[in-house]
C-alpha positions as CSV (number, residue, x, y, z in Angstrom):
1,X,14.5,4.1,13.6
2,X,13.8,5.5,10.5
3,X,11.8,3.2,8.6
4,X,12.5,1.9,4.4
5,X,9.1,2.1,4.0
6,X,5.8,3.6,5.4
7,X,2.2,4.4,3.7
8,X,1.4,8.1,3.5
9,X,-1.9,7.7,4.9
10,X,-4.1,10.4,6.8
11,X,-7.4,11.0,7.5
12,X,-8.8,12.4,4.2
13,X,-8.6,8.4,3.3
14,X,-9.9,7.2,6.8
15,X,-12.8,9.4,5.8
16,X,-13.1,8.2,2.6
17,X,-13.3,4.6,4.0
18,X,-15.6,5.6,6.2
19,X,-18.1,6.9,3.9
20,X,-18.3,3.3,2.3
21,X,-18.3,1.6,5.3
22,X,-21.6,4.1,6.2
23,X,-23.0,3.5,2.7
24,X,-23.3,-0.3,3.0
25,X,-21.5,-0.9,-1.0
26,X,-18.1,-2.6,0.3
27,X,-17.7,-4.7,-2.2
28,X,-17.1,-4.1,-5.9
29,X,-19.4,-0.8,-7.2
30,X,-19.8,2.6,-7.9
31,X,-16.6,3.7,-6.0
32,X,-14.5,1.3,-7.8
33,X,-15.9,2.6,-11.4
34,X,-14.9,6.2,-10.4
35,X,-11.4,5.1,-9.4
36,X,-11.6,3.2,-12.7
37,X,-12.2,6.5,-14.7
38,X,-9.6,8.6,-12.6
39,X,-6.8,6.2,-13.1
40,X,-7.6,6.0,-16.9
41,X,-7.6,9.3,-16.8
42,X,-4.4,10.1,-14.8
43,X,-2.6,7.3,-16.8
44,X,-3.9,9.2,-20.6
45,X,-5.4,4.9,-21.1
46,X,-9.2,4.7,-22.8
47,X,-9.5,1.8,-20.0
48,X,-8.6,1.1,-16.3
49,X,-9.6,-1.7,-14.6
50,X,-9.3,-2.5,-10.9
51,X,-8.5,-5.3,-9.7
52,X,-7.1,-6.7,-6.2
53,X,-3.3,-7.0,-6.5
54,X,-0.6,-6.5,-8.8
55,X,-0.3,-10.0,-9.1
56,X,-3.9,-10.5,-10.4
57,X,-3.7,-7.2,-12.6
58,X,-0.1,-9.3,-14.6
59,X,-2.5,-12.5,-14.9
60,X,-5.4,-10.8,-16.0
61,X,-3.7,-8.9,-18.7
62,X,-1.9,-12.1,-20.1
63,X,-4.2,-14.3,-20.2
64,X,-6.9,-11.4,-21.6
65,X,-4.3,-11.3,-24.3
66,X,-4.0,-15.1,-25.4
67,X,-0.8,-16.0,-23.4
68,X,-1.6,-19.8,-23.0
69,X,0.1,-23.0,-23.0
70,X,3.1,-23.1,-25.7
71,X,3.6,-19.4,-25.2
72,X,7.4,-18.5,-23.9
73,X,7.1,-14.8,-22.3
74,X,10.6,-13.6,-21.7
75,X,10.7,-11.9,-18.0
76,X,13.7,-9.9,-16.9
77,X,15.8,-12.4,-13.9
78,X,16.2,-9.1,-11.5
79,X,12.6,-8.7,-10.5
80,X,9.8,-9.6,-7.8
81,X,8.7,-12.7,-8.9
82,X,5.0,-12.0,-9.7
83,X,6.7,-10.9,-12.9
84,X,7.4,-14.5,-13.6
85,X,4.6,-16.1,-11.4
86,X,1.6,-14.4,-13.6
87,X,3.3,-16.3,-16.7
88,X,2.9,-19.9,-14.9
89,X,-0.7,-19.5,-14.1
90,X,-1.5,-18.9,-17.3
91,X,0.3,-22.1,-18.6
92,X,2.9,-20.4,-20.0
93,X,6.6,-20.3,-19.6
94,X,9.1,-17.5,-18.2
95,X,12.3,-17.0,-20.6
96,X,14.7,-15.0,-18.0
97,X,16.8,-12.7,-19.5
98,X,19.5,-10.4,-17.8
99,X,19.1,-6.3,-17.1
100,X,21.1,-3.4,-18.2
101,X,23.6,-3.3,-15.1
102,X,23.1,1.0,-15.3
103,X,19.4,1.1,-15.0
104,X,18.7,-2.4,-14.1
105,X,15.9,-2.8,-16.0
106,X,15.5,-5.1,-19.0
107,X,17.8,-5.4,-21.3
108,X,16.5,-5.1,-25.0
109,X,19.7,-6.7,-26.3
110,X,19.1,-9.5,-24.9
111,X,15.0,-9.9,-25.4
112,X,15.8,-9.8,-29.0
113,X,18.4,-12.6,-28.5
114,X,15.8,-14.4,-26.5
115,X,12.9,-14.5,-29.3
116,X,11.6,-17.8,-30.3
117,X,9.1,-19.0,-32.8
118,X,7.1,-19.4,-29.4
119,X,7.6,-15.8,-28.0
120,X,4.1,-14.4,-27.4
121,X,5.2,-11.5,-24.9
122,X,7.7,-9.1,-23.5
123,X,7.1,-8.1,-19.9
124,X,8.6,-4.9,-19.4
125,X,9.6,-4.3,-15.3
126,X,9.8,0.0,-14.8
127,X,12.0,-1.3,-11.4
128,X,12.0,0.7,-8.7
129,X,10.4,3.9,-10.8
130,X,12.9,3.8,-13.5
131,X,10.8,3.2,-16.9
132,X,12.6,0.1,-18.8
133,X,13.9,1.3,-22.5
134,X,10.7,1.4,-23.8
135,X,11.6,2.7,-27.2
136,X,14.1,-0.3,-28.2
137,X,11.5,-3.0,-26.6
138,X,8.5,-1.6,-28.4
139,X,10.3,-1.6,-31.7
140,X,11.7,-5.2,-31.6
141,X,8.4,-6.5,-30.3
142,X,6.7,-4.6,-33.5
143,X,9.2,-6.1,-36.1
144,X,8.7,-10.1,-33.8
145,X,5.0,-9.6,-33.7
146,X,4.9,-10.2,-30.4
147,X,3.3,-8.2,-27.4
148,X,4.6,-6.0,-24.7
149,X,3.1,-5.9,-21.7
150,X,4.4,-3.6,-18.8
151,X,4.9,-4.0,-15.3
152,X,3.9,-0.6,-13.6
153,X,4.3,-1.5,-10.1
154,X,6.5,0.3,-8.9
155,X,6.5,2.5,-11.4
156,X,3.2,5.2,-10.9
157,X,3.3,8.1,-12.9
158,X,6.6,7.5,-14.4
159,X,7.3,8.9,-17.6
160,X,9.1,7.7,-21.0
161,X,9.6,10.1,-23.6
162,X,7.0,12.3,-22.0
163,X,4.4,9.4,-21.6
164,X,3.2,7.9,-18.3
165,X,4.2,4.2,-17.8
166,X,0.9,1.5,-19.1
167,X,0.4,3.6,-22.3
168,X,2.8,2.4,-24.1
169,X,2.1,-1.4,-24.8
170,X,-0.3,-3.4,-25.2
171,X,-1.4,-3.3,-21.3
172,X,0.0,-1.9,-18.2
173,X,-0.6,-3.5,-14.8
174,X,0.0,-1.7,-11.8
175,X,0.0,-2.6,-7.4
176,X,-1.3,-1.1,-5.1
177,X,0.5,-2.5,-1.7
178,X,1.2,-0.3,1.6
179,X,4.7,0.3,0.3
180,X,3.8,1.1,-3.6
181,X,4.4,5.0,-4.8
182,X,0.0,5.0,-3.8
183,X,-1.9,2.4,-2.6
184,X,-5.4,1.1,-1.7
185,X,-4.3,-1.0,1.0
186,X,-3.8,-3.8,-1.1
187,X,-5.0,-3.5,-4.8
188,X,-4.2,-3.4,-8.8
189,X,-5.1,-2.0,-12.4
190,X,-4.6,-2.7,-15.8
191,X,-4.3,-0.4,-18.3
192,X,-4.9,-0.5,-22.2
193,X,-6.2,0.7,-25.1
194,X,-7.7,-2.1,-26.7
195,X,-11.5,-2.3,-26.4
196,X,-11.8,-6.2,-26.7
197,X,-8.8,-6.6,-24.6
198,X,-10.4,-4.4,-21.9
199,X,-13.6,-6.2,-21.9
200,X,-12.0,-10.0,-21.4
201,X,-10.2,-8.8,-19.0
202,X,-13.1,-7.7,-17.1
203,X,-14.8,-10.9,-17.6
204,X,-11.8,-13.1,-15.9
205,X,-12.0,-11.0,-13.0
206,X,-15.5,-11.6,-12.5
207,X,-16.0,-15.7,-13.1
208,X,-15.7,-15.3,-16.7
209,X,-19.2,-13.5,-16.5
210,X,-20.3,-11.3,-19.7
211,X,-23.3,-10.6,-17.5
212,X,-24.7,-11.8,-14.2
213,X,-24.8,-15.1,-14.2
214,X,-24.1,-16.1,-17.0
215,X,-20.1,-17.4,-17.4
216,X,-18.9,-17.5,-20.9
217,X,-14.7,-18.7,-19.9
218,X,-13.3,-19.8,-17.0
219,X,-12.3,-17.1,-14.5
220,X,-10.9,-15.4,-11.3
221,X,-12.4,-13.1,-8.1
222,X,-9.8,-11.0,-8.3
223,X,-12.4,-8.1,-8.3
224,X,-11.5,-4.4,-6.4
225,X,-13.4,-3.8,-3.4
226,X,-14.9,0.2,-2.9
227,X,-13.1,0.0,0.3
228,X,-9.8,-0.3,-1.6
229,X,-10.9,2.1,-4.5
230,X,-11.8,4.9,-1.9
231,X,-8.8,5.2,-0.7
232,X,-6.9,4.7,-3.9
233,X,-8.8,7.7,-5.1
234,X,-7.4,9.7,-2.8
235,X,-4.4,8.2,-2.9
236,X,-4.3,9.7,-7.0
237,X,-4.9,13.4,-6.2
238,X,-2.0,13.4,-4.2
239,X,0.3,11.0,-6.3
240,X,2.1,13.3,-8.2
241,X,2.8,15.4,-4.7
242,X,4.5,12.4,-2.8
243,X,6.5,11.2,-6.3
244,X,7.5,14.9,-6.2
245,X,8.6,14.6,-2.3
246,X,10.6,10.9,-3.6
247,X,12.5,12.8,-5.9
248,X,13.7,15.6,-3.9
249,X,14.6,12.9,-1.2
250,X,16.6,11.1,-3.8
251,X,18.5,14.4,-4.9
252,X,19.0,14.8,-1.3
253,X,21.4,11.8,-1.7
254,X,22.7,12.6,-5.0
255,X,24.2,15.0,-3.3
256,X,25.2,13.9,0.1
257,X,26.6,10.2,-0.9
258,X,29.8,9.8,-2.3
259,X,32.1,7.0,-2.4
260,X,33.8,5.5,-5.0
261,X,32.7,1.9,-3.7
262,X,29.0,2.6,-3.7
263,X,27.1,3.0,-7.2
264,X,24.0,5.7,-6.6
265,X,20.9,5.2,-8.6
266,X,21.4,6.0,-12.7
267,X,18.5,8.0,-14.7
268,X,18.4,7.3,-18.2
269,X,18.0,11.3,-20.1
270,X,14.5,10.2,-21.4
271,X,12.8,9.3,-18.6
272,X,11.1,10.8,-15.6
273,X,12.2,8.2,-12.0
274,X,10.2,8.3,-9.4
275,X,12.1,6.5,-6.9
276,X,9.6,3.3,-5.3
277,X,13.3,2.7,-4.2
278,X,16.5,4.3,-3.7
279,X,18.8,1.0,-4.2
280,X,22.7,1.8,-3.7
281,X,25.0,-0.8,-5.1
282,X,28.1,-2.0,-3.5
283,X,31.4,-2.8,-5.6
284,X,32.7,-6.1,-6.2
285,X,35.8,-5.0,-4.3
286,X,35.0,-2.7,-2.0
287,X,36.2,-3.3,1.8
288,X,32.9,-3.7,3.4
289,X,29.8,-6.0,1.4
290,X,26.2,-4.9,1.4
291,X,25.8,-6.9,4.7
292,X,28.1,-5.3,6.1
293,X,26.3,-1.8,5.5
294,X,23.1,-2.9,5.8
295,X,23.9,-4.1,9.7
296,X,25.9,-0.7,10.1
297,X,23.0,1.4,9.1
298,X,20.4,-0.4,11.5
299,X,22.7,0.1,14.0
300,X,22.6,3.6,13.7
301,X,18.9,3.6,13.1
302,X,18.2,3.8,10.1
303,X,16.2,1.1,7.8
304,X,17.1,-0.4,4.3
305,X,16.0,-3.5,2.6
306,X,17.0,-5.6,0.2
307,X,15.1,-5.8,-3.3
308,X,16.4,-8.8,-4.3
309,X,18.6,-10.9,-2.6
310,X,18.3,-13.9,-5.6
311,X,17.8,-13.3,-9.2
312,X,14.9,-15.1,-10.5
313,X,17.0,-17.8,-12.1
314,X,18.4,-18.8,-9.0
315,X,15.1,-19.5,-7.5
316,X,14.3,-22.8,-6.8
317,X,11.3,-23.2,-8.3
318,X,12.0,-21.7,-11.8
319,X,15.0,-24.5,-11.9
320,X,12.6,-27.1,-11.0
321,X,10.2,-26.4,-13.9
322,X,13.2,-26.0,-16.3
323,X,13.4,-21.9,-16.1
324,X,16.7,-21.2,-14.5
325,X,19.6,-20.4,-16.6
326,X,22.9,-17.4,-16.0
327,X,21.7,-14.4,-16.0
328,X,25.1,-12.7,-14.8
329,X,24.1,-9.0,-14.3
330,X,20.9,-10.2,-12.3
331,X,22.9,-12.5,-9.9
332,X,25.7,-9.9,-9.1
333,X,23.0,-7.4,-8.3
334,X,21.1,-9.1,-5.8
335,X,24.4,-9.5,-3.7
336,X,25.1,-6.4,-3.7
337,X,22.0,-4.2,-3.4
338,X,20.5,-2.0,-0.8
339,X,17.3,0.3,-0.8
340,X,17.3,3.1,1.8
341,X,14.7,5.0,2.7
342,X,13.2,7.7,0.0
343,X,9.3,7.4,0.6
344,X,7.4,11.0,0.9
345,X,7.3,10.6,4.9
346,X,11.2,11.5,5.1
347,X,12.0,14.8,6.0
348,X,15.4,16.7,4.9
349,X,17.1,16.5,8.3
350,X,16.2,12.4,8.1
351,X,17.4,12.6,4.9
352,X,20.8,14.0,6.0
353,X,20.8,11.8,9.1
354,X,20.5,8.4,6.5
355,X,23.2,10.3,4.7
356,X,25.9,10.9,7.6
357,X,25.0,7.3,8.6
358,X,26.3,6.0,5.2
359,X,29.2,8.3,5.2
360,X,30.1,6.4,8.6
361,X,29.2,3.0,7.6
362,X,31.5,3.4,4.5
């Protein structure tokens, strides 16, 4: 079987693990401040800071930046919903709006349709490596006063305009999980370039602690273990190297996949993808339904997932607190979605083989 995903993991980080493990400082330290200043530097960001998901990185960047009770923060609806989850615990509410159907990221039409006097922040989603419209977003959250914060995690060393995704608004929070473009195991960041904001945020990591033991706000563990930033260090020398093996995996089926009932992947002209997921879409009336293909290709060995099978508005939970509403684009797109493989661990004649496979399937 070849798999959707797999960590590219090898010894260098085994031995990087173990060289913690041998110095005793497993927890939070001076492994986790280097990773700190290599990610801040990789990312072009005055500040990085390490946390231990992506989950914790989107909470700890809101609520560093006011978002409260009374705040709406319009989310895109076709998403993983830590997008919308970090806006709840911090009191807030998620305004879902819909995604451009090309890119499927979010649509800045509709955030500017979406603005309230009680809009306090835009999260952008880069989803599945594609940067959102960063431009557009940046400019109508400039002229609403309101902040952008973007969701980087699937989205490492992605580039709008020439700039790496987390520089551009106000913070960028990243994930490190097994099947993320790099990983620590399981981990986060934030990224920003505002001093204050930096420094609250590293307080509600740490117990709201401004120094040891003494607790100026309420906060969170949600600190990065030296285990995690070892081998997330390694992980970053080689990052650009395995987005650089995503892409020519994507090309690969560019160029093999054709059928006029299965939409490939779009790239915007200004951006740089770097393919956390290949996702193929199936037409509205084509013979055979994403299902379908999906149970085709597994029979013929080869994995694929489904990234996601419900928009966020048709989650249960966001209708019982009052957050659901039609987001048409997002609820076609999770019926008729499929990622297949494209992570650095596929070779060209795997590549091929996934290809043939669809060719069949279709």
């Amino acid at each position: 079987m070849i798999p959707v995903a797999r960590p590219d993991i090898g010894e260098e980080e085994i031995e990087a693990v173990a060289r913690v493990m041998r110095s005793g400082m497993i927890a939070q330290g001076p492994e986790t401040e280097l990773f700190e200043e290599e990610f801040s530097r990789y990312t072009g960001t005055k500040y990085a800071i390490g946390v231990n998901s992506g989950t914790a990185a989107l909470h700890a960047a809101l609520a560093a930046l006011g978002i409260g009770p009374g705040s709406e923060v319009i989310v895109p609806a076709f998403t993983f919903i830590a997008t919308a989850s970090a806006v709840c615990l911090c009191g807030a509410r998620p305004v879902f709006v819909d995604v451009d159907p090309h890119t499927y990221t979010i649509d800045p039409t509709a955030v500017e349709e979406a603005v309230t006097p009680s809009t306090k922040a835009v999260i952008a989603v880069h989803l599945f490596g594609h940067p959102a419209e960063m431009g557009l977003l940046k400019q109508i959250c400039d002229d609403q006063g309101v902040l952008l914060v973007e969701d980087c995690a699937q989205a490492h060393g992605a580039k709008y305009e020439g700039m790496k995704v987390g520089t551009i608004g106000d913070a960028g929070c990243f994930s490190f999980y097994p099947t993320k473009n790099m990983t620590t195991g399981e981990g986060g960041a934030i990224t920003t370039n505002d001093a204050e904001a930096a420094e609250r945020m590293r307080r509600f990591i740490s117990h709201g602690q401004s120094e040891k033991y003494l607790h100026t706000e309420i906060g969170y563990n949600y600190r990065m273990t030296d285990i995690a930033a070892s081998i997330g260090r390694v992980q970053l020398n080689h990052l650009d190297e395995m987005n650089e093996r995503r892409i020519l995996n994507a090309a690969c089926y560019d160029r093999n996949i054709s059928s006029p009932d299965l939409a490939l992947p779009e790239r915007a002209g200004n951006v740089t993808h770097v393919y956390h997921q290949y996702v193929v879409c199936v037409d509205e009336d084509a013979p055979f339904n994403r299902d379908q293909l999906k149970s085709c290709l597994e029979k013929n060995g080869i994995g694929s997932a489904v990234h996601y099978p419900l928009a966020l508005t048709e989650q249960p939970v966001f209708a019982e607190m009052g957050g659901s509403g039609r987001c048409p684009v997002s609820e076609s797109l999770g019926r008729r979605v499929l990622s297949l493989p494209v992570h650095p661990g596929i070779s060209e004649k795997e590549c091929l083989e996934v290809c043939r496979a669809i060719q069949e399937c279709i």
